[in-house]
N, CA and C of each residue as an Amber inpcrd file, in Angstrom:
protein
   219
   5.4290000  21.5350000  12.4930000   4.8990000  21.5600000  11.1430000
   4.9470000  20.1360000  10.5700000   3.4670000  20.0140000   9.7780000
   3.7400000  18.3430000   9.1950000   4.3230000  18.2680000   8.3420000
   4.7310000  17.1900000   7.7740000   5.3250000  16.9780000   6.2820000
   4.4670000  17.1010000   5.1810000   4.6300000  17.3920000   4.0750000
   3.9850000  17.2240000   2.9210000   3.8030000  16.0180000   2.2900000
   2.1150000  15.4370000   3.4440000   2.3990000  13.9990000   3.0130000
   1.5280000  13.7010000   0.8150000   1.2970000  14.5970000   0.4880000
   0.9830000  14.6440000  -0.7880000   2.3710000  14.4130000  -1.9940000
   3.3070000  14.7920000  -0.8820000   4.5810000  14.9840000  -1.9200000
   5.3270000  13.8290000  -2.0670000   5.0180000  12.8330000  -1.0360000
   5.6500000  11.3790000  -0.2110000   4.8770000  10.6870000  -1.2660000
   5.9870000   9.6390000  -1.2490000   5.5570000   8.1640000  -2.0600000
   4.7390000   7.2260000  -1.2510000   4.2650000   6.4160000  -1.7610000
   3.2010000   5.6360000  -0.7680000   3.8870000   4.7000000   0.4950000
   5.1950000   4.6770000  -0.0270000   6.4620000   4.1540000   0.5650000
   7.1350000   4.6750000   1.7550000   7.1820000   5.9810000   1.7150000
   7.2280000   7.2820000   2.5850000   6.7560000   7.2300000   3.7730000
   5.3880000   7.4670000   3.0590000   4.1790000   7.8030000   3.6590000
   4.0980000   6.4150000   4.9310000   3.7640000   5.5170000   4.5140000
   3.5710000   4.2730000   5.3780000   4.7270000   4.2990000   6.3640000
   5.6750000   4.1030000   5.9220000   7.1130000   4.9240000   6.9830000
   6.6320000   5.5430000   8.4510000   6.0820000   7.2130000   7.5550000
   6.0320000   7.8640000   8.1360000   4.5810000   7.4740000   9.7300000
   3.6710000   7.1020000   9.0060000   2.2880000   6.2390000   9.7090000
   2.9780000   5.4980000  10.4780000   3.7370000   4.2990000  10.3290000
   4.1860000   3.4250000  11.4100000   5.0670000   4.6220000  12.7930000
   5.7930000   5.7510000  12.2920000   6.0390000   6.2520000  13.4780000
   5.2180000   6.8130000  14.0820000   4.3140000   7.4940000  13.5420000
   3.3130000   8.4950000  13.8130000   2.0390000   7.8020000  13.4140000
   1.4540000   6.8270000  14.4880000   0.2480000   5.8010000  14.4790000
  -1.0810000   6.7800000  14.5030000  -0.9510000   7.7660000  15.5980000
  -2.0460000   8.5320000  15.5340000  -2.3010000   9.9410000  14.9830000
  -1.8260000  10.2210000  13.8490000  -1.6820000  11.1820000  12.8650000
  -2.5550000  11.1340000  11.9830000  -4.0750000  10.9890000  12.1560000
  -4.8210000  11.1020000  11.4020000  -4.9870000  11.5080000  10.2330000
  -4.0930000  13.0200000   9.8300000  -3.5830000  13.4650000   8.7360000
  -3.4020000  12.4190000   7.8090000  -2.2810000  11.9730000   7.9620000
  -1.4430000  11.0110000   7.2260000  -2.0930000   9.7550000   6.8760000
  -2.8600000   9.3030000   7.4310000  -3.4890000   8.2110000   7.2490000
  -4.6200000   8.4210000   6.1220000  -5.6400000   9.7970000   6.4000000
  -6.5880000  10.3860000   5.5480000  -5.3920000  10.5090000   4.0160000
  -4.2380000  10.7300000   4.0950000  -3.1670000  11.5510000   3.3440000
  -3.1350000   9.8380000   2.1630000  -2.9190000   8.5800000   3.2260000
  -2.5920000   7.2910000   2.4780000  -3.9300000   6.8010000   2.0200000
  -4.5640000   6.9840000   2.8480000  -6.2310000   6.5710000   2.0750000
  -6.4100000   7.2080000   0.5350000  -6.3860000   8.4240000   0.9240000
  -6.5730000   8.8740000  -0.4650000  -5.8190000   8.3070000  -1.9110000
  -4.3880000   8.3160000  -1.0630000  -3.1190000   7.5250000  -1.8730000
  -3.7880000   6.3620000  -2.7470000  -4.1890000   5.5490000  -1.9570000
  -4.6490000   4.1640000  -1.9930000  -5.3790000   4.0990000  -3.2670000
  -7.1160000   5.2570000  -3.2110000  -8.4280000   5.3070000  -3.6710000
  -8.0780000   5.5240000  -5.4320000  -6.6260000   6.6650000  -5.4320000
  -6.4750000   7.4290000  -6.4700000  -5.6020000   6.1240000  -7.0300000
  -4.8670000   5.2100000  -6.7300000  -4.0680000   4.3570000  -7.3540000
  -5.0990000   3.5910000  -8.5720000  -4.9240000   3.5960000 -10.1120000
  -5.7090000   2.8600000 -10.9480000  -5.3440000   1.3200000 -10.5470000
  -4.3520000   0.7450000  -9.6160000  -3.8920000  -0.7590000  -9.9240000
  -4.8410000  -1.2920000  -8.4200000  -4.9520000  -0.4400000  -7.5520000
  -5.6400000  -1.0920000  -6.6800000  -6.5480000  -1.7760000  -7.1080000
  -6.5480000  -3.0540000  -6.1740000  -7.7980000  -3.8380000  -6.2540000
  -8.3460000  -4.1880000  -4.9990000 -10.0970000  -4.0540000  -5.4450000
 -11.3190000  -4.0020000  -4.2330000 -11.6270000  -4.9260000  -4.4230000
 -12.1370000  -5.9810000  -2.9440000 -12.3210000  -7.1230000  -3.1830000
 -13.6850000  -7.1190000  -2.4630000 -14.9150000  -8.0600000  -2.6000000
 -16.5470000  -7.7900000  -2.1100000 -16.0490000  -8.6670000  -0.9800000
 -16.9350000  -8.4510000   0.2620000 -17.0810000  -9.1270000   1.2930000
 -17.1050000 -10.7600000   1.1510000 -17.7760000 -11.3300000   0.0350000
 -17.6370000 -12.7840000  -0.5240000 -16.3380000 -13.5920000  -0.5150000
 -15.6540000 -12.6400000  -1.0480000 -13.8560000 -13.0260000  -1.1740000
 -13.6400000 -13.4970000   0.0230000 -13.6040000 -13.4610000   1.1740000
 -13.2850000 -13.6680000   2.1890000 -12.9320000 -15.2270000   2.5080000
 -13.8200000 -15.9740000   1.3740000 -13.7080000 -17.2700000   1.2630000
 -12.8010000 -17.9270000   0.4750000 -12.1490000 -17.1300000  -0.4880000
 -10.9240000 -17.3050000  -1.3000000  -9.6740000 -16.5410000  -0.7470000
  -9.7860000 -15.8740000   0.4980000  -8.4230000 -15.2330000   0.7660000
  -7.1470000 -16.1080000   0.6960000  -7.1550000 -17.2110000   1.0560000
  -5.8940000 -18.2400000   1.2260000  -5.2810000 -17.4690000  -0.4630000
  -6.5030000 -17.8020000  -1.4590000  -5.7080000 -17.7100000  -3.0680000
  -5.5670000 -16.3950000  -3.2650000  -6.6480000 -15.4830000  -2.7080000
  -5.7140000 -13.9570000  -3.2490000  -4.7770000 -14.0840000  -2.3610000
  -4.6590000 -14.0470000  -0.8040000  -2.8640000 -14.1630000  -0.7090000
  -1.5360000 -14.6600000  -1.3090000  -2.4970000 -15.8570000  -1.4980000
  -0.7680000 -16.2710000  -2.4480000  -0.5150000 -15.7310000  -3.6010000
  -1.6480000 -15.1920000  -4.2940000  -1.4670000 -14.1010000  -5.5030000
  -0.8950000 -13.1860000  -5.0670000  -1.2490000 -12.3230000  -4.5480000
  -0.7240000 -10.7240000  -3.4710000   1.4920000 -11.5290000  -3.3950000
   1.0190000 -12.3390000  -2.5880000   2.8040000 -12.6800000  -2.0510000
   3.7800000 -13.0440000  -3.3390000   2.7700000 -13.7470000  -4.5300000
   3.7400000 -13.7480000  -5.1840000   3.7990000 -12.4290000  -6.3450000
   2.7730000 -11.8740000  -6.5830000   2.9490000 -10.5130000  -7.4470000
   4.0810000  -9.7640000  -6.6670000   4.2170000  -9.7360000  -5.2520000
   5.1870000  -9.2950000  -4.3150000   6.5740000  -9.2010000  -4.8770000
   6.7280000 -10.7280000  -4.6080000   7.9760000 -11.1810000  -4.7810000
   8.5060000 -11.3580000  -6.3900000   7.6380000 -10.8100000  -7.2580000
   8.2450000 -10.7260000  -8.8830000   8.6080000  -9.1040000  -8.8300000
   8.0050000  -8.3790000  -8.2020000   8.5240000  -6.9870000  -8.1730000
   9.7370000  -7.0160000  -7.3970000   9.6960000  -7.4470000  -6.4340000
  11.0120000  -7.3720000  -5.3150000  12.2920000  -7.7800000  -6.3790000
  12.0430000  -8.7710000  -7.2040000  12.8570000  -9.5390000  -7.9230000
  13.0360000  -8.5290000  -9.1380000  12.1530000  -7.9900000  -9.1810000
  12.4880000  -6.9060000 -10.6950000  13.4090000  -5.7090000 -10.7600000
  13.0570000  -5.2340000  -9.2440000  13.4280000  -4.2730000  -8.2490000
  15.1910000  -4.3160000  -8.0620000  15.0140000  -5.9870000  -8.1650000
  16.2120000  -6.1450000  -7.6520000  17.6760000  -6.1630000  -8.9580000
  16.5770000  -6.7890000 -10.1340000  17.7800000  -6.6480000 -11.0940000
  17.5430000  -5.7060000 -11.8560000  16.6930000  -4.5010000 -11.7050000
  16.4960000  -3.2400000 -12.2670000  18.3480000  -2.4270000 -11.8110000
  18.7150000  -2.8050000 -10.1480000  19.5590000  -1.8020000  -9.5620000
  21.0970000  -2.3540000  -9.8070000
């Protein structure tokens, strides 16, 4: 029996995907995760030429949560 990947955090879930690579379920289960998130951001095929700067955006939005994360506990 699978898990209730609807009930899993996106955190979970990815967990769970890295053990179970070919679980199609779960993956359809994080896609959806993904689509329904309002903070995601879609980037046009163009971007491709600015990735260097959305990465370092991405790594450091990262690392202010990790850091928030950290003196939240």
């Amino acid at each position: 029996m699978k898990p209730d990947f609807d009930a899993m955090t996106r955190k979970e879930l990815r967990a769970y995907i890295l053990q179970h690579r070919d679980d199609g379920d779960a993956i359809h289960a994080m896609v959806l995760k993904i689509k329904a998130d309002p903070n995601t951001k879609w980037y046009a095929p163009e971007d491709t030429d600015r990735f260097p700067e959305i990465y370092a955006e991405h790594m450091r939005l990262r690392e202010e949560r990790r850091r928030k994360e950290q003196s939240d506990s």
